[in-house]
C-alpha positions in Angstrom: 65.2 36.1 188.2 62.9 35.8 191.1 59.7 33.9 190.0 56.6 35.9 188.9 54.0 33.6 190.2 52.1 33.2 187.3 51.2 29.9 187.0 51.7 29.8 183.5 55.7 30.5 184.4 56.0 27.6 186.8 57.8 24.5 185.8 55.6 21.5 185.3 57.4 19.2 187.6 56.8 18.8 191.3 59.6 21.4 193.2 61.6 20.1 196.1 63.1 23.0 198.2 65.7 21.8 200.8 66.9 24.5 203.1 70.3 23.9 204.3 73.2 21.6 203.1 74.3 19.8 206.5 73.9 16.3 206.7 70.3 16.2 206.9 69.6 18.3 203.7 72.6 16.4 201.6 71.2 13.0 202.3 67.6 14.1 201.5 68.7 15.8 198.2 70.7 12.6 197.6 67.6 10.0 198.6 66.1 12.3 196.0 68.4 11.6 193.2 66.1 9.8 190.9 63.0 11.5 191.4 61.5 13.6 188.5 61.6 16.5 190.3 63.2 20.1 190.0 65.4 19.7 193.6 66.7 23.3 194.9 68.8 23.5 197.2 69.4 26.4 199.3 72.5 27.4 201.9 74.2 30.8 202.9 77.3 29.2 203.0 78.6 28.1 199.8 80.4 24.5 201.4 78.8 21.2 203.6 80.5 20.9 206.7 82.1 18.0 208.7 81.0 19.4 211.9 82.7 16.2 214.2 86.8 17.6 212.9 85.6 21.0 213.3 87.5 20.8 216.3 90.5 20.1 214.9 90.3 23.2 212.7 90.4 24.9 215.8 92.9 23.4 217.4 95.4 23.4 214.2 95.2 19.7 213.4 93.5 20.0 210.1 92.6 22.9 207.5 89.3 23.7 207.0 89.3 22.4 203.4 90.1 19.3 204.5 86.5 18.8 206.5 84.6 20.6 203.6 83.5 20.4 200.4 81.7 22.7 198.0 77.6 22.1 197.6 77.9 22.6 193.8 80.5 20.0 193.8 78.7 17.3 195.5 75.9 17.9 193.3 77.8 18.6 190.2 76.4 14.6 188.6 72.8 15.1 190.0 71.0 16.9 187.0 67.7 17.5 189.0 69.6 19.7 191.7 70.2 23.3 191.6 72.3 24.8 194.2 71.4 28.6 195.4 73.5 30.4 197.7 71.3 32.5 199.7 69.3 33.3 203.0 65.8 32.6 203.7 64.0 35.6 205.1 60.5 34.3 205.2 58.5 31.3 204.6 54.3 31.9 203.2 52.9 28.9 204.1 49.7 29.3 203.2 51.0 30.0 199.4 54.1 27.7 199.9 56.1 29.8 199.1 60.0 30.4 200.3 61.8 34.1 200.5 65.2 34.5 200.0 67.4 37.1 199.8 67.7 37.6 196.2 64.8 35.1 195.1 61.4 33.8 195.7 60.8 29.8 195.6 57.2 27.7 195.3 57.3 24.4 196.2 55.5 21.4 196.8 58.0 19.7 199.5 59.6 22.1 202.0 62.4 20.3 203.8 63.8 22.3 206.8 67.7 21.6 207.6 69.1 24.9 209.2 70.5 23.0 211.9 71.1 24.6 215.0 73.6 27.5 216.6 74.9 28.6 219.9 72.8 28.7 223.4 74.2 31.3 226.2 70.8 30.4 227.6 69.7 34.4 228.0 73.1 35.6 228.1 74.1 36.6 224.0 76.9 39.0 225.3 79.3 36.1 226.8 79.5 35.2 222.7 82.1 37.8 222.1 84.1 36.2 225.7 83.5 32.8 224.9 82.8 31.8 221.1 81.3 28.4 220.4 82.0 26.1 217.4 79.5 25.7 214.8 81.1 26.9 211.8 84.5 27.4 209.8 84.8 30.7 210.9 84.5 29.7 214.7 86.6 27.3 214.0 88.9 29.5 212.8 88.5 32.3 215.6 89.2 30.2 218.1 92.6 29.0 216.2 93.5 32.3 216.5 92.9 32.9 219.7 94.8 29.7 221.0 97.8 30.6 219.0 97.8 34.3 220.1 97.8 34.0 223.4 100.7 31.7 223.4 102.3 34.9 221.3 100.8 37.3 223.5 102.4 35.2 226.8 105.8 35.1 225.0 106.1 39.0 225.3 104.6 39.4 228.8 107.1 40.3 231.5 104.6 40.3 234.2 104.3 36.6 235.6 100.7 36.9 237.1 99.4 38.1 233.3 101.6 35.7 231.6 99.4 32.6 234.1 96.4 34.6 232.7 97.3 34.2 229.0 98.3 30.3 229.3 94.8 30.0 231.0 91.9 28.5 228.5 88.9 27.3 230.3 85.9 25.2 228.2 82.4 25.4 229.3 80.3 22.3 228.8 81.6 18.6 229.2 80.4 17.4 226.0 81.6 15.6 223.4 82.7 19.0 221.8 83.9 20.0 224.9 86.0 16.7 225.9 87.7 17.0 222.5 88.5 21.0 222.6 89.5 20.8 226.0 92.3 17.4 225.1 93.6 19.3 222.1 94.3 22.6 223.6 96.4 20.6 226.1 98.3 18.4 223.5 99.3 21.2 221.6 100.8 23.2 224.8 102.1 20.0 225.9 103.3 18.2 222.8 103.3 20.4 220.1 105.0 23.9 220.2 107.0 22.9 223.5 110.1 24.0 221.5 108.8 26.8 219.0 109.2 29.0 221.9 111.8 31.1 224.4 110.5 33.2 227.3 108.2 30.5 228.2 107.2 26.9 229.3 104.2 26.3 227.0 103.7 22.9 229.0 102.5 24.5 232.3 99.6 25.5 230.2 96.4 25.5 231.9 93.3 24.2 231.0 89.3 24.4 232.8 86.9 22.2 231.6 84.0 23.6 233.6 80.6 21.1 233.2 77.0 21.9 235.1 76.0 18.4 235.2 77.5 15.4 237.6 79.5 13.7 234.6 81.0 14.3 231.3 80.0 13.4 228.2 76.6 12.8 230.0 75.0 10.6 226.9 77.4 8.1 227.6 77.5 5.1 229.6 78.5 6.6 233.6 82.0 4.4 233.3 82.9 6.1 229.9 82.4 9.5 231.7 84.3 8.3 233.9 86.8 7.3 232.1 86.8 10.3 229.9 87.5 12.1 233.4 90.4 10.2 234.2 91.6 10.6 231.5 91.6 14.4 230.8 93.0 14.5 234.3 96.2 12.1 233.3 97.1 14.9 230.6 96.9 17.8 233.3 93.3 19.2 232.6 91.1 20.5 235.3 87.5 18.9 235.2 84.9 21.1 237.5 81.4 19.5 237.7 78.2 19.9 239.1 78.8 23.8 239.1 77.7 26.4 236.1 79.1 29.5 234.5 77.5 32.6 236.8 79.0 35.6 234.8 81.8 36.1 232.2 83.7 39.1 231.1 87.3 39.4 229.1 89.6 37.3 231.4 87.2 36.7 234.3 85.0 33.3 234.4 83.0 33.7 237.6 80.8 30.5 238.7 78.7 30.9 241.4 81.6 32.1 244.8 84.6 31.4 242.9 86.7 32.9 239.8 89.5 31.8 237.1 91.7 34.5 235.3 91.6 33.6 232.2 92.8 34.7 229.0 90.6 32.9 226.7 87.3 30.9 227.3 85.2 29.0 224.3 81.7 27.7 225.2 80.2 24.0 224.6 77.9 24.4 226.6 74.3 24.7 224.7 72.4 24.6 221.5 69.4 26.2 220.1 67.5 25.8 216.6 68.5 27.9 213.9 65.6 30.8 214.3 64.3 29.9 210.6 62.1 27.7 212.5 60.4 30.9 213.7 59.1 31.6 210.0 56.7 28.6 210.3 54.9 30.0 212.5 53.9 27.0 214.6 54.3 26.1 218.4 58.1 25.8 218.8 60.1 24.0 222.3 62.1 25.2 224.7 64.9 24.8 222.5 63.6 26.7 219.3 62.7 23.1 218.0 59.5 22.2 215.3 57.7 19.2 217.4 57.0 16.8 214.4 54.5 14.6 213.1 56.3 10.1 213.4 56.9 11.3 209.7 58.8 14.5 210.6 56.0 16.3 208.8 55.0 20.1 210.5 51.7 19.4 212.4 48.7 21.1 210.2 51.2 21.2 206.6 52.3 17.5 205.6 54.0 18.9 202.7 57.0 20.1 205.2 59.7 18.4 206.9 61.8 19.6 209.6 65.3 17.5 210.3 68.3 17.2 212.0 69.0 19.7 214.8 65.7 21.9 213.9 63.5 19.1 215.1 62.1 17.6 218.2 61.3 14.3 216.5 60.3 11.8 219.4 62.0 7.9 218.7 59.4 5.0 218.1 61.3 2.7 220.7 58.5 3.5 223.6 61.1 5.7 225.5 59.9 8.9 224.8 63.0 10.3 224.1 64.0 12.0 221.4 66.4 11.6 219.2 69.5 13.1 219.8 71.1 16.0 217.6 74.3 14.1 216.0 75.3 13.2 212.8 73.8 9.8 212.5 70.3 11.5 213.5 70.7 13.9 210.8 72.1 11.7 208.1 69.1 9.2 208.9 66.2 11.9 209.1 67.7 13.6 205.9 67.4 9.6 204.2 64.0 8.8 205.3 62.7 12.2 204.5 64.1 12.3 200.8 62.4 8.6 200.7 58.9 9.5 201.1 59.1 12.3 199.0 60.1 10.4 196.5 57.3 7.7 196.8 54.8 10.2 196.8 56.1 11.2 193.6 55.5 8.0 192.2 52.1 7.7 193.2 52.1 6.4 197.2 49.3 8.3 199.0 50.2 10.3 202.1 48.2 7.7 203.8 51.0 5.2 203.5 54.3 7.6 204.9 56.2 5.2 207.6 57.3 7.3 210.7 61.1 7.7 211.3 62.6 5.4 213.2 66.0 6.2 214.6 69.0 3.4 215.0 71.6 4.5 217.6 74.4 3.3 216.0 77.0 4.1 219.0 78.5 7.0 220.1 82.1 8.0 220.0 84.3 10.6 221.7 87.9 11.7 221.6 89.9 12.7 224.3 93.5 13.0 222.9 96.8 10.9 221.4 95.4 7.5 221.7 92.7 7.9 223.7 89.0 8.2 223.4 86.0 6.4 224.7 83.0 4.7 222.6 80.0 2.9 223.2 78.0 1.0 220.1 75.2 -1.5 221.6 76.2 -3.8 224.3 80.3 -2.9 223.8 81.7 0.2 225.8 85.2 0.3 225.3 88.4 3.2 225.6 91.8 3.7 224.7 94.0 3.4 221.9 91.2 0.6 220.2 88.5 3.3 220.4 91.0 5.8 218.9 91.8 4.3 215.8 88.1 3.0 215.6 87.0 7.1 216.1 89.4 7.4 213.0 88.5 5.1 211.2 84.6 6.4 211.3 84.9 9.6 211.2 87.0 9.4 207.7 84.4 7.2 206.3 82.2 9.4 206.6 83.9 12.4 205.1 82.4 13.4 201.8 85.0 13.3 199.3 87.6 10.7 198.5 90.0 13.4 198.4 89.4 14.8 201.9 89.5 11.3 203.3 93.1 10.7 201.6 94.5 14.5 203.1 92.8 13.6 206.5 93.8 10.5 207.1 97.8 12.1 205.7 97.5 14.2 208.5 96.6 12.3 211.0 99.9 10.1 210.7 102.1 12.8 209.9 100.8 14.6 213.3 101.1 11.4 215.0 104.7 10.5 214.1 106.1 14.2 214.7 103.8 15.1 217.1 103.2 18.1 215.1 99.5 20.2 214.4 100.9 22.2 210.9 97.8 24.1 210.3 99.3 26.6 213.0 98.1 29.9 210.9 96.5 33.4 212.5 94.6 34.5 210.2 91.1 36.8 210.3 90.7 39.5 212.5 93.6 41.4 215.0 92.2 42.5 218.3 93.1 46.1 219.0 95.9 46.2 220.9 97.7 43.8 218.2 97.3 46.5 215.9 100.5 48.1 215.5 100.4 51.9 214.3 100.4 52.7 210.5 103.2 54.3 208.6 102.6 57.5 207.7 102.3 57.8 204.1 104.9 59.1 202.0 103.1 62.9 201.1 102.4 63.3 204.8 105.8 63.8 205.4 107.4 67.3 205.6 109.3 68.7 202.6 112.6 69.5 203.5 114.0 73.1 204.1 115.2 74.6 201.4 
């Protein structure tokens, strides 16, 4: 039941609201785990997210159970949590006060942790053309639409429209990008070679279109490089310094020239998740909160914005800020959760340390036995930073379980070369539709 606001209803300890179960919001509710305080956390989607494998949902490697987990679940042994599944629709500042969907929340501490979506940088209609990959369900779109069009292809008699179909071009040379862009080849390369008749899957053709001069462009310049080379050894085009003009179904057009293609997925830009509108405060260009050192709101200490939602500047006398990845989220989320709970114990405001940020390397994947990584002084590629990509990225998975099926998968795929999550599911585009029977009463009644 949504909460009165009678004071006399309210629960007597402090109230923690958390707003968003990515890795920022799960390591603040977890930092919290000992604090006598009534913790609520709040998500529209009812599972945390691996967001680094989401590519290989998408590209048939794994299932997307095997990168998620349920919220309740990973809460189900911390008594002070509750888990809502909901939306927030409004935030009252002034009354502290949080408005869902179905509910109202007070609070005390407000942590912000919607993380971020898809930027078509003033152009929303190229998002049914090109999808991005932020969720499950993009994820699982984009599965589809790889393994349709090599269906699609298999029926065409007309050579021209069968180039089109074996055609997938990537906007955006980023780490998301890079890794898209490598699997989509290694699966019409390696995979389903044999799976089919009336055509060569391996003359499959794949764009990865980038605006900047480099991939992967917070690397070191020889990893891009690298990465470059490397996508170019397994028969992918890389296109720099030019952008994305215009794109309609089966037409990319940048600036004079055009590709016929039959599908095109964009990783090219991000934007804050619009709940950072409901603040009400000076946002940047992005649809980021500028934070306080502490990742406090400017003007309302008893809010914190984190992960991808926040322009949070790092203390190492750069300027820069930190950068919207995992480790950024995981470590905001941490430090967050921290002070909260020292202020519940007494520590004055006065005392918060500011968030400092520890870059502990960056890591990329390009395909089978290759990828490129940099941690400190060390940048290294190959089959080394492969396994070592691995090797992370399971750690960091959130349940046992998923780390056993993951890691399962990964050598099954690499011994037989196979990607077995190859299903199409969700929705049929129109012309895959075929007609509907007629049902049995429509029929005529026979002469007599």
């Amino acid at each position: 039941m949504p909460d009165s606001g009678d004071s006399s209803s309210r629960p007597s300890r402090p109230r923690v609201v958390i707003v968003g179960c990515g890795f920022a919001g799960m390591q603040a509710a977890r930092a919290l785990r000992k604090a006598d305080a009534d913790i609520t956390v709040v998500d529209r989607r009812n599972h945390h997210l691996f967001q680094p494998l989401l590519y290989q949902v998408a590209t048939a490697g794994l299932s997307p159970a095997d990168i998620a987990s349920p919220i309740r679940r990973i809460f189900r042994g911390q008594r002070n949590v509750r888990v809502l599944l909901d939306e927030v629709t409004g935030i009252d500042t002034g009354a502290r006060t949080v408005h869902l969907d179905h509910d109202r929340l007070d609070y005390d501490y407000l942590v912000l942790a919607a993380g971020a979506t898809h930027s078509y940088f003033g152009h929303d209609d190229w998002q049914a053309v090109a999808p991005g990959l932020k969720t499950i369900d993009d994820a699982t779109e984009i599965r589809r639409r790889i393994l349709l069009a090599f269906e699609r292809a298999e029926h065409e008699d007309s050579e021209p429209a069968r180039r089109t179909e074996l055609t997938f071009v990537v906007v955006g040379g980023g780490p998301t990008g890079v890794e898209l862009a490598g699997a989509i080849k290694e699966i019409a390369a390696q995979t389903i070679p044999r799976d089919f008749r009336a055509i060569d899957t391996r003359t499959t053709r794949v764009v990865l279109i980038e605006g900047g001069d480099r991939l992967l462009g917070s690397f070191d310049p020889s990893l891009s490089a690298r990465a470059k080379r490397d996508l170019e050894k397994l028969g992918i085009e890389v296109i720099l310094n030019t952008y994305v003009t215009d794109l309609k179904p089966g037409i990319v057009t940048m600036d004079e020239d055009t590709i016929r293609a039959g599908n095109v997925f964009w990783a090219a830009g991000v934007q804050a998740s619009p709940l950072a509108e409901a603040l009400g405060v000076e946002l940047d260009d992005l649809g980021r909160v500028p934070v306080e050192p502490d990742l406090s709101v400017p003007g309302f200490p008893e809010i914190f914005v984190v992960g991808d939602m926040a322009a949070a500047k790092q203390r190492n006398g750069s300027g820069d800020l930190v950068p919207g990845v995992a480790q950024g989220a995981l470590q905001g989320g941490e430090h967050v959760g921290r002070i909260i709970a020292r202020e519940l114990n007494g520590t004055p405001r006065s005392d918060r340390p500011p968030f400092r940020y520890k870059d502990k390397g960056s890591m990329a994947t390009i395909g089978r036995a290759r990828a490129v990584a940099e941690i400190g002084r060390f940048k290294f590629g190959g089959f080394f930073a492969w396994v070592l990509w691995g090797l992370i990225h399971v750690m960091f998975l959130v349940e046992f379980r998923n780390r056993v099926l993951v890691m399962l998968q990964w050598v099954w795929n690499w011994f037989a070369f196979s990607r077995g999550a190859r299903l199409i599911t969700g929705g049929r585009e129109p012309t895959d539709s075929p007609a509907p029977p007629r049902a049995l009463k429509e029929q005529p009644e026979p002469a007599e």
